[in-house]
N, C-alpha and C positions, 0 to 999 in steps of 0.2 A: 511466346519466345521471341527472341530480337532473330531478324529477318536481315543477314550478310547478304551482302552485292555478288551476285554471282560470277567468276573470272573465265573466261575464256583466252585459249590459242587459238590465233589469227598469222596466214600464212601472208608473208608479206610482197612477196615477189612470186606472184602466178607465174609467172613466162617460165621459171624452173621446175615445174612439178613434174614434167616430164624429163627432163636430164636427170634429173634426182631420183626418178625414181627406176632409171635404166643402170644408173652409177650403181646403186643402193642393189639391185637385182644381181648385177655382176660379182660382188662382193660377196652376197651373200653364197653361189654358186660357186664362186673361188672358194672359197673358206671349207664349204661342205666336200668339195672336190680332193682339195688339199688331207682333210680328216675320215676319207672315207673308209682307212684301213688301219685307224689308230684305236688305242684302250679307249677303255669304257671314261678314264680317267680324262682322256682329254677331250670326252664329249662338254666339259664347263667350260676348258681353254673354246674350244669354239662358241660357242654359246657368249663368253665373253665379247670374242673376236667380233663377231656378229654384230653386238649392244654398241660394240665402241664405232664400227662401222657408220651403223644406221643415226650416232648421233653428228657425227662428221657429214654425213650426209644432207641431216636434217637442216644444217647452217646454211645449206645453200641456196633454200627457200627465202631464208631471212623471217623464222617466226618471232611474232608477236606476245607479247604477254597482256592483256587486254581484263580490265575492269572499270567498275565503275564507283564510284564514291559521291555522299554528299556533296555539292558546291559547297564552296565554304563559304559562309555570311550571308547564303540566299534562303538556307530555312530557320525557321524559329525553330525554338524550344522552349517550353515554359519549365520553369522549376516554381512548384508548388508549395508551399509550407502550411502545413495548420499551425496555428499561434493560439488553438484552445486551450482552456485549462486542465482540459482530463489529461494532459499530460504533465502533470505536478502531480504525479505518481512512481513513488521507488520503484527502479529495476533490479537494483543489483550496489548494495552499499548503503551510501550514503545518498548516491545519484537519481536524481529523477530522469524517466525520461526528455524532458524539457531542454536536461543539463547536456544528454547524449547529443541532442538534434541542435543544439544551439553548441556546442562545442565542435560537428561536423560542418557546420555552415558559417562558422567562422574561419574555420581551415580551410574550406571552398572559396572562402572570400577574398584570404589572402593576400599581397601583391604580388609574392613570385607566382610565376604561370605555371607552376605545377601544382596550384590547387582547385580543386575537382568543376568548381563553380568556372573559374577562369579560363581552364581547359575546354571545356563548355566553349564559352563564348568564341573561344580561337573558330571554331567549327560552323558554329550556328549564332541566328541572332536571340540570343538570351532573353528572354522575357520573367522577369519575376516577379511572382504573387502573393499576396499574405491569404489565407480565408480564416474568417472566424464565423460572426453571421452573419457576412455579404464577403464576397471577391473582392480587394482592392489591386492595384497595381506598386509596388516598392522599389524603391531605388537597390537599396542593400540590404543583405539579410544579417549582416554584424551589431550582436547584442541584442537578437530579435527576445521579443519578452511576451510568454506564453500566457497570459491571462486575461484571454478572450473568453464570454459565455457559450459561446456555442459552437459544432462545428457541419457548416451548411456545406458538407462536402459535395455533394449529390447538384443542390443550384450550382457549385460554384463548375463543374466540369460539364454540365450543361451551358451554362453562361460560355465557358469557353469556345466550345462547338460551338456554339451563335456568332463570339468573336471574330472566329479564324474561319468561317466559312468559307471557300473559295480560295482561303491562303495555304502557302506552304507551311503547314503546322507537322515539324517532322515525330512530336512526342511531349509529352507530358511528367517529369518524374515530379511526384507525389510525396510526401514527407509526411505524412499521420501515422496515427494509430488506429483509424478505423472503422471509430464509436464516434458515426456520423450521426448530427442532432436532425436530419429529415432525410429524406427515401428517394428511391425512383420509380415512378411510375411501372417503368419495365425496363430492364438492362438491355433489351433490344434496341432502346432510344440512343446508346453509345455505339451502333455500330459504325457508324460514320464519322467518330470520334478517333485523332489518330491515337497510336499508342500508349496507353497509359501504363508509367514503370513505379509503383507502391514503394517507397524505403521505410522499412520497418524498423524497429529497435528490438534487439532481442529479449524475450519478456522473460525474462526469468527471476521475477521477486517472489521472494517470500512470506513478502507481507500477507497478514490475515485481512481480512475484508468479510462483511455482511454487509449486504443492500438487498433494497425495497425493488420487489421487481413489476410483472403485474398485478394491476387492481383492477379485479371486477366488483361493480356492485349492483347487486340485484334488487329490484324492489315485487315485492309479493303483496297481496293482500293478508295478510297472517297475522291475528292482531296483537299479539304480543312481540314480535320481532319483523315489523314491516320490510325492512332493508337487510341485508346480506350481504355483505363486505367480504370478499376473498383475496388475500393476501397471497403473494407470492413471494420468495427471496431468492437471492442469489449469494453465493459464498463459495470464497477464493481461500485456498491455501487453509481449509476447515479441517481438521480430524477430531470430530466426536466432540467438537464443544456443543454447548447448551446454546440458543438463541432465545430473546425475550422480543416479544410484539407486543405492544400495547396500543390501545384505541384511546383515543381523548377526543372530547368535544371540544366543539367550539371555543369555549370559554378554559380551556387545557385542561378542564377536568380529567384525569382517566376513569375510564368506565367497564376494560377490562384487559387481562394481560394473560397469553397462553404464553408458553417455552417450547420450542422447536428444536429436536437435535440435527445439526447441521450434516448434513446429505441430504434430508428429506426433504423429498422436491414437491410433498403435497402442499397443498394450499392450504393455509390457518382463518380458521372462517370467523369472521364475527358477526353479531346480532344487532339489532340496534332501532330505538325506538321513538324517533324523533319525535316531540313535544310538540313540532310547530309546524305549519309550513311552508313553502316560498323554499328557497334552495339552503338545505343546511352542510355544514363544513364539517369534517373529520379530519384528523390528524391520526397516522398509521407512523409509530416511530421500533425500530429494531436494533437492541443491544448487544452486544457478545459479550455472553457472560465467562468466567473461570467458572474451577473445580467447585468454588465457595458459590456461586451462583452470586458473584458479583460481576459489574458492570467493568466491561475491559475497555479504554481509551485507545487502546496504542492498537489502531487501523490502518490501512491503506488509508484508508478517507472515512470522514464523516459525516460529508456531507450526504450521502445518498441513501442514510442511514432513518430518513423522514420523508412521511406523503401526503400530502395535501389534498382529502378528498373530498368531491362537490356530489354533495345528492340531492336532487328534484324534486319535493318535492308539492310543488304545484301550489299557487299561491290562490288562485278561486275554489268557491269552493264548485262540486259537482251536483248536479239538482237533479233529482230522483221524480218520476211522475207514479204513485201509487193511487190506481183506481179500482173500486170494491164497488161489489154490489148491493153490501150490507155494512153496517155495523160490525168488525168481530173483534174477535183478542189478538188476532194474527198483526191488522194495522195496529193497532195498542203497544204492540210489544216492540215490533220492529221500528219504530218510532220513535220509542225512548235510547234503542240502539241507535240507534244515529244521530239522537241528538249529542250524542257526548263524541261523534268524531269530526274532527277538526276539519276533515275533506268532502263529508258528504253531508247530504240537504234532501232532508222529504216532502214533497210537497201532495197531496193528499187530497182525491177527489173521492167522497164517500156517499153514495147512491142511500137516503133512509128511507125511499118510497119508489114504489114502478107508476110507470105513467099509466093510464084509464084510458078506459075507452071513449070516444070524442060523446059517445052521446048518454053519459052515465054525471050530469050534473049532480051536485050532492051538495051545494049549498042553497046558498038564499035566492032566492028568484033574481033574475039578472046581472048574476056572478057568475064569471067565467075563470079566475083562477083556484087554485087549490085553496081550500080553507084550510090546511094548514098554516096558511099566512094570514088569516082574519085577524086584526087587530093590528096588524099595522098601517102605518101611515100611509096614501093614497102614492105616493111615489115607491114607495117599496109593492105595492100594491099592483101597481101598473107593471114591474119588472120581476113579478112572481110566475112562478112556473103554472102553466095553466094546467087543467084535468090529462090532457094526451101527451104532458108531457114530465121525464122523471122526476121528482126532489133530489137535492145533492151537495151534499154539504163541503166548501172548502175549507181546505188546513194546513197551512204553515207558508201559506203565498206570499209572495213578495211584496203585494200592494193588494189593492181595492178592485183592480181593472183584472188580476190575471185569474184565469181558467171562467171568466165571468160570465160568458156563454156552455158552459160546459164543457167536455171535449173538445180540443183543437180540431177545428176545421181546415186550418191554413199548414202549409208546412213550415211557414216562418215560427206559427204558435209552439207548435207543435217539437220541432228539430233543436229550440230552443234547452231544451231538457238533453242531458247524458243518459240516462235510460228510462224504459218503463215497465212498470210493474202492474197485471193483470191479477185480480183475486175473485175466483168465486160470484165471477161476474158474465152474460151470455153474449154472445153472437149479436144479438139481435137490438143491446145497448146502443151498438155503432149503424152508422151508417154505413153504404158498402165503399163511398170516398172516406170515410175514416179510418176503415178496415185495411182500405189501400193504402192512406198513409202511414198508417203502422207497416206496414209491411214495405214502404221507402226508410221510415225512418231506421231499420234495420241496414237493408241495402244500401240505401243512396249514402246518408246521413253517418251509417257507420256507428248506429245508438246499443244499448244490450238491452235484452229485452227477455223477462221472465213472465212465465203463466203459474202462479201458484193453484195446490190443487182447490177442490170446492164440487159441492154441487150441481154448479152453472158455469165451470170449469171445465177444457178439454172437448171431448167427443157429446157429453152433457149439456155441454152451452154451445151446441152445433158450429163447431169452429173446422168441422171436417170440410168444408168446403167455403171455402176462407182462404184469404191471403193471409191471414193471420195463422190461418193452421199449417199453409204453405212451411209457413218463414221457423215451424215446432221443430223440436230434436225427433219429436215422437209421429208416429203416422198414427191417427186419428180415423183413417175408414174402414178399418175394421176392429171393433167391439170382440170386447176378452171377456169371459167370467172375472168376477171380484175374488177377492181372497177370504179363506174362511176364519172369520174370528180375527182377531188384531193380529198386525204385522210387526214385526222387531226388526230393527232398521240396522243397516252394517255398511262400509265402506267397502268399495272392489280396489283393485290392483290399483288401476288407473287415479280413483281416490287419494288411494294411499299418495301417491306422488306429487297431485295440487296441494299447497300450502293452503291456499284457501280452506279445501275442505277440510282440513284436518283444525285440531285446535289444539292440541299436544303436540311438542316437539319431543316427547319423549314417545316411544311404540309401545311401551308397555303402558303408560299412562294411558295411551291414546286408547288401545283396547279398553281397559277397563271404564272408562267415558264409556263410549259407546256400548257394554254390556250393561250400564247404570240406565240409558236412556228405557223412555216407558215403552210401552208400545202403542201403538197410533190405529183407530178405526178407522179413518177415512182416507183412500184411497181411488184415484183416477186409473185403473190400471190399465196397463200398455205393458205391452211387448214387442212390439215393432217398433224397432229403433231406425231412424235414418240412416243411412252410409256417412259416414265420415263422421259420424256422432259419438261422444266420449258417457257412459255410464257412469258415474263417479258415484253412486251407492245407489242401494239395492234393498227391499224390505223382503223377507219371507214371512209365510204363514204357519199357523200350527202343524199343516199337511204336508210342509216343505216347498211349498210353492212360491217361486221369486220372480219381483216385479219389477219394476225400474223404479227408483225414487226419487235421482235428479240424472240427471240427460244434459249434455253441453252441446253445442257445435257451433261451428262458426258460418255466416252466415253476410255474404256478401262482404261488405266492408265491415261488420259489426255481429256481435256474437248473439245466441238465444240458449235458453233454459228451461228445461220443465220441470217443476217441483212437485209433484205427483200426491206428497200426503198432504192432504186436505186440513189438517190439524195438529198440525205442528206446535201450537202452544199448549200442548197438554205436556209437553217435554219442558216451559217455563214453569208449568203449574207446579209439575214434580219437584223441578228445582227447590222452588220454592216450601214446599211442603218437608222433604227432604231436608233444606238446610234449619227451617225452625225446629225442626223434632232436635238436629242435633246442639242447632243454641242452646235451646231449654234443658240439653241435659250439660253443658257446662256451663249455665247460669247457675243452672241447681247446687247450693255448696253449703256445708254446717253453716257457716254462721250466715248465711243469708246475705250475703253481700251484695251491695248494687252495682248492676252492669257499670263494667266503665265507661268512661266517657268516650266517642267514637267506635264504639261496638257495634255496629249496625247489622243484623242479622242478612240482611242483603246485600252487603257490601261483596259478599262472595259468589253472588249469585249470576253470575255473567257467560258461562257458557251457550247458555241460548242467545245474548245479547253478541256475545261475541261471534257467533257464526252468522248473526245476522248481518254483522257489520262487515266481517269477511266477504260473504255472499254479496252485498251491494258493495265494496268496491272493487269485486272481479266485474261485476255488472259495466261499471265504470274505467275501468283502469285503462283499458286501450280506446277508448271512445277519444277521439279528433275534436280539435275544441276549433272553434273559429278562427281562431288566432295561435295557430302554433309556433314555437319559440325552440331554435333549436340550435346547439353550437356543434360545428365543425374543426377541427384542428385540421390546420395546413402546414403540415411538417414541410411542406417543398420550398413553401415561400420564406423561411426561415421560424426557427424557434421562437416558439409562444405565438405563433401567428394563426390568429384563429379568423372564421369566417362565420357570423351570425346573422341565422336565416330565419325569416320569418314570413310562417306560408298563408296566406289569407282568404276567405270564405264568405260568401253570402250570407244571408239571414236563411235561402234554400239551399245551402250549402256548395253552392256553384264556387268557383275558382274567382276571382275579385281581382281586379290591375288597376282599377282606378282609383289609386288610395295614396295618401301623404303617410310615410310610415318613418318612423326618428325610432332610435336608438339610443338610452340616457344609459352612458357607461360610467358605473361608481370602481374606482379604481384601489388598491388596496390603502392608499394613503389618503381616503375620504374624497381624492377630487372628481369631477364629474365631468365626462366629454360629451356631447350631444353629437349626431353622426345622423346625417338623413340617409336612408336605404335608397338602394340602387334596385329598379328592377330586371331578376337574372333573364339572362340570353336566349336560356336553354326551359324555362318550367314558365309557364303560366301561374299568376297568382304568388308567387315569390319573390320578397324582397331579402337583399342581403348587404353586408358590408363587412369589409375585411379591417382587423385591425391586429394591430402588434403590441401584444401581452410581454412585455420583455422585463417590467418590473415583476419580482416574485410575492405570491402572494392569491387574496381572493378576488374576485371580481364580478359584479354583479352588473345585468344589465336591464332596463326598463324598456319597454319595448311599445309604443302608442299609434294604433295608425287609423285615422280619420277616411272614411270610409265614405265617398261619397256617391249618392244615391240620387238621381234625377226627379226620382218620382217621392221622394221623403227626405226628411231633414239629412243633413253628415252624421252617420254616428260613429261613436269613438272606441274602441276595442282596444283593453290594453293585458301585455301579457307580461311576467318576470323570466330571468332566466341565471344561471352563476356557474363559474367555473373557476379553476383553481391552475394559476402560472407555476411553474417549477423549472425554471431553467438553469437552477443550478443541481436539481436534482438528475435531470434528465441529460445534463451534459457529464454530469460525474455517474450515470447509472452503472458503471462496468469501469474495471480496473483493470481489464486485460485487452491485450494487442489485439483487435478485429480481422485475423488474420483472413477468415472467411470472407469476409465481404469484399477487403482489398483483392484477394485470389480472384473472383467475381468481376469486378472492375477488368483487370487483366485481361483475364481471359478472353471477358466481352469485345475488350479493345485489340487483341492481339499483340500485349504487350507480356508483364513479365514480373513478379515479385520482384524485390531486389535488398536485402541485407544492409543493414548499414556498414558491415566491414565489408561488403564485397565492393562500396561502390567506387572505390578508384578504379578497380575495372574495370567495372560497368561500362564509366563515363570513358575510358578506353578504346569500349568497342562498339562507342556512339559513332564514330567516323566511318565504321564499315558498313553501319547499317544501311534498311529501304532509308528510301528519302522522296519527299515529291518531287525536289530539283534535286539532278544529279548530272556531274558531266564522268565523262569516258575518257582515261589515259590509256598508254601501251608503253612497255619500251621492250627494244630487240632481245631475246633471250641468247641470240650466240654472243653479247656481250656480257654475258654472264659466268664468272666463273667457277659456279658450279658445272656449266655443262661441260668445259672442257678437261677438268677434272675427275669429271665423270670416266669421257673417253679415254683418258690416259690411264686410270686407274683398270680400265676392261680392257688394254692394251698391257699392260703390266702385268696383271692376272693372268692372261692366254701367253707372255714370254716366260713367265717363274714357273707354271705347272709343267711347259714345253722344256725346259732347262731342267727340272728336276726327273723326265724324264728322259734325257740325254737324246734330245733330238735337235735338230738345229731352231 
């Protein structure tokens, strides 16, 4: 609310308070004296008598009439205008509001002094501003022209408060709509901000409107629909139309289209299964259809009717460390599962021999390695595994040098890897520093880490007192009975709602999956689950007895897994078995025709490959890579201003600041700006650089930082990253007056909405207002004549009710 100068009486002549007020007592005793035995009627004539007395009285003090107002030309006033274009939107006609604010501010600008601007300045010293996406300063606001991209209202009244700090800044009047393009921190930051008064345009168009509102997207491990795209819309002036959303790829392919009837405020979800990876683009566009389910033009706007989206994902690939203690079909299979995705990488240590005991020679006299290496050449010969120690075969390595000792020893070896995968292999493989490092590489490192069952698996391969058993979903020291006879595997609640585990998107598909799977004989069984640990399926026995069959939890910085059945590829075997029975009986046909070309009887055989690919990348999905790459939007600093950070890591996973770190930005029209990172203030290990996205469109950034290491060469770590500018979307997101957030402003400030037709007003009862600088007038009220028409008229009154009743 606006805040008047409070008025005071002021006695002017002390030295008569006392005559005055013995005159004023006399008077009043005559009067009552005189009417002490008159009608009830002339109890007003006195009463009058009395009022007219006491104001005759009153003048011989010499009161005061005493306020205070504004100086005039000692405070400021800023008049504020947004010059955005969300207001090149119909109110009411023909008119925009653009047309409203720019036809009031031309009237304000005027040369006679009775327009609202100029009135203004009579008072205060006028300061006027344009904001669009920065503050500027303006001479005139005559023929201001609204097509600015963005509206940085929030910097631009912060900016101000920095401005006028310490000055007489008596108020703020505001000229938006609202549908500010960045935020505030907290409206508490304006409390020291002087009054802000919002002139709004009255919103009352009728135009229709659909726009694109939020976009979430999700990424799962789920291997037929990776990403999940949740659309949102908003819709102005809708009764019961139809809405069309369509998803297009990169290339404007569309890929799929739901119909939405407008009220419904759920979210329209989409699927989507990118081919490649590094950061890919989506395009989310919304129609308003008619009765005919055709495409209607005539909008508020079009422009907010498209969205631009960036999905991540992840341009290295993830490297998987799988070690066995045999030969089985379980690496076999998982194996071929990952070699067909694009994101993950197995890399494969296979134990085909245990080591011997040191004094159990079995070859030729004066031979001390394994004679399974006999026949090779005297340097392969020198670097063969001797009799006490395992054979072990590597698979799918990088080079020549890597896992070349076996096991990682180092945690540089070691942390290298996104997770690991334990099969069927004992305790007693590892050393108890190996054992410890698995057991950082969880915690410190942040890696995912599964034990499939087996044998020489779980409480069998004495991992019960282990760091390694530590770091289990399942508690391992106390031993269950087995189950009787094979188990048949099912999903629990919590299942059901991982995308991973599931491999149906439909529920009734999904059941009958899982009632098709076989059943499995080997079994780790536990029943002791950890606290904080998720069951995500479950196997029972013929007797009804149920076990755990995989177990999650999270586990320091990085997650763990127990995968409990020991033989899990009798479920590929069935597959398999299964889908030939039923080839062969649609190969089968009179005339004997030859399969077609591309028929491949395994082409459909992927539900076991698919879960395995799901399984390894939840293993992977939140693992911390060295170099992480990651964008921030700075709605404050103005639209499209984003900040891209990139956090850095040792080879032991330590925090890194001694590093040269560049940033190579490809902009939507192919050019390329290079940017060396800044390291932040506030994090360890953090470089960042801010930059302004104001062209629209995609943007992708490269991200390289040279790593330098005293005790080893520089090494160079480079990461991707992309996102998508919309600043014409985001500044036309909303077609209606922000009436809420300017009430906000207000409030916060102690100021006051204000109408566009109210404001000749307004600006009226700007001169009564607080003010920082204000002086103090008075003048005499007995020259006033009201007062003495007061008295004569209370004198008047007590002679006409006296004469009407015949007294003198």
């Amino acid at each position: 609310m606006i805040s008047f100068m409070l008025a005071a009486i002021v006695v002017g002549d002390r030295s008569w308070i006392g005559p005055t007020v013995a005159v004023a007592a006399v008077g009043i005793l005559l009067a009552l004296w005189v009417s002490r035995h008159r009608r009830a009627m002339l109890g007003i004539a006195t009463a009058c008598r009395i009022i007219g007395w006491l104001l005759i009285c009153a003048c011989l003090v010499n009161p005061l009439w005493s306020s205070a107002r504004p100086r005039r030309g000692a405070n400021v006033l800023a008049v504020v205008t947004d010059v955005s274009r969300s207001h090149l939107v119909t109110t009411s006609g023909d008119k925009t509001r653009a047309d409203v604010l720019r036809q009031a501010l031309n009237s304000g600008e005027r040369s006679e002094p009775n327009g609202w601007i100029n009135r203004i300045d009579q008072d205060f010293e006028l300061q006027r501003y344009a904001v669009s996406d920065r503050l500027e300063r303006v001479e005139s606001f005559e023929d201001t022209d609204f097509d600015r991209p963005a509206s940085n209202l929030c910097s631009a009244l912060e900016q101000l408060q920095q401005r006028f700090a310490g000055q007489p800044l008596a108020g703020i009047v505001l000229l938006s709509d609202g549908n500010a393009t960045d935020e505030f921190a907290s409206l508490d930051e304006l409390k020291t901000l002087a009054p802000v008064y919002p002139v709004i345009v009255n919103d009352d168009s009728k135009a229709a409107d659909v726009a694109i509102g939020a976009v979430t997207v999700n990424q799962t491990a789920f291997d037929d629909a990776p990403v999940t795209i949740q659309v949102r819309t908003r819709h102005t002036n809708l009764n019961g139309q139809k809405v069309q959303l369509t998803l297009l790829d990169q290339d404007g392919v569309p890929l799929e289209s739901k119909i939405q009837t407008a009220g419904d405020e759920s979210a329209v979800r989409f699927e989507a299964r990118p081919e490649t990876g590094g950061t890919v683009f989506y395009t989310v566009k919304a129609a308003l259809l008619d009765k005919n389910e055709e495409p209607i033009e005539t909008e508020a706007t079009t422009v907010n009717n498209e969205r631009l989206i960036a999905v991540d994902r992840g341009s290295d690939k993830r490297r998987v460390l799988y070690v066995s203690g045999r030969p089985n079909w379980e690496y076999k299979f998982l194996r071929r599962a990952v070699e067909t995705d694009p994101q993950t990488e197995l890399v494969g240590l296979i134990r085909i021999a245990k080591k011997e005991a040191k004094f159990d020679f079995r070859g030729h006299e004066g031979e001390s390695s394994n004679s399974l290496f006999r026949g090779f050449d005297e340097t392969e010969q020198e670097l063969a595994e001797e009799f006490d120690e395992p054979v072990s075969v590597r698979l799918g390595t990088k080079d020549e040098t890597e896992l070349e000792g076996g096991f990682p020893e180092k945690a540089e070896e070691l942390f290298g890897y996104d997770a690991l995968i334990l099969d069927d292999i004992e305790s007693e493989f590892f050393t108890a520093d190996q054992l410890q490092l698995i057991y950082e590489f969880v915690s410190k490192r942040g890696g995912g880490f599964l034990m499939m069952g087996g044998q020489e698996s779980f409480r069998q391969g004495e991992y019960d007192r282990t760091p390694v058993g530590e770091l289990l979903p399942v508690d391992l020291h106390r031993e269950l009975p087995g189950p009787n006879g094979p188990v048949q595997l099912s999903l629990t609640r919590e299942g059901w709602l991982q995308p991973w585990v599931r491999l149906r998107s439909d529920e009734d598909a999904e059941r009958l999956r899982v009632t098709q799977m076989p059943g499995f004989v080997t079994l780790n069984a536990a029943s002791f689950i950890r606290p904080g640990a998720v069951v995500m399926a479950k196997v029972a026995d013929n007797a009804g007895n149920e076990f755990p069959a995989l177990v999650t939890q999270r586990f320091g910085r990085g997650r763990s897994a127990a995968l409990c059945v020991g033989d899990l590829w009798r479920w590929r075997m069935n597959e398999g078995r299964r889908r030939l029975q039923e080839f062969s009986l649609q190969a089968r046909n009179p005339l004997d025709q030859p399969i077609a070309a591309g028929e491949d009887p395994e082409e459909d055989l992927n539900d076991h490959a698919r879960a395995c690919r799901q399984m390894v990348r939840w293993l992977v999905g939140d693992v911390p890579k060295r170099l992480d790459v990651s964008i921030k939007p700075q709605p404050a600093l103005g639209l499209g201003t984003v900040k891209l950070v990139a956090d850095l890591k040792g080879r032991d996973f330590e925090l890194r600041e001694d590093a040269d770190v560049r940033f190579v930005v490809t902009k939507p029209d192919g050019s390329k700006v290079e940017i060396a990172g800044e390291p932040a203030e506030d994090e360890i290990g953090r470089f960042e650089v801010v930059m302004s996205a104001v062209d629209p469109g995609a943007y992708t950034a490269e991200v390289t930082a040279t790593v330098n290491d005293p005790e080893t060469e520089p090494e160079e770590l480079t990461g991707t990253i992309g996102w998508a500018s919309q600043p014409d979307q985001e500044e036309m997101a909303s077609v209606n007056v922000n009436s809420r957030f300017l009430n906000d402003i207000a409030t916060a400030t102690e100021g006051r909405v204000v109408s566009i037709d109210d404001l000749d007003s307004f600006v009226d009862d700007l001169s009564h207002t607080d003010a920082p600088l204000v002086e103090v007038w008075s003048w005499p009220m007995w020259h006033q004549w009201w007062v003495f028409v007061a008295a004569v008229g209370c004198f008047v009154t007590d002679w006409t009710l006296r004469r009407r009743q015949g007294l003198p």
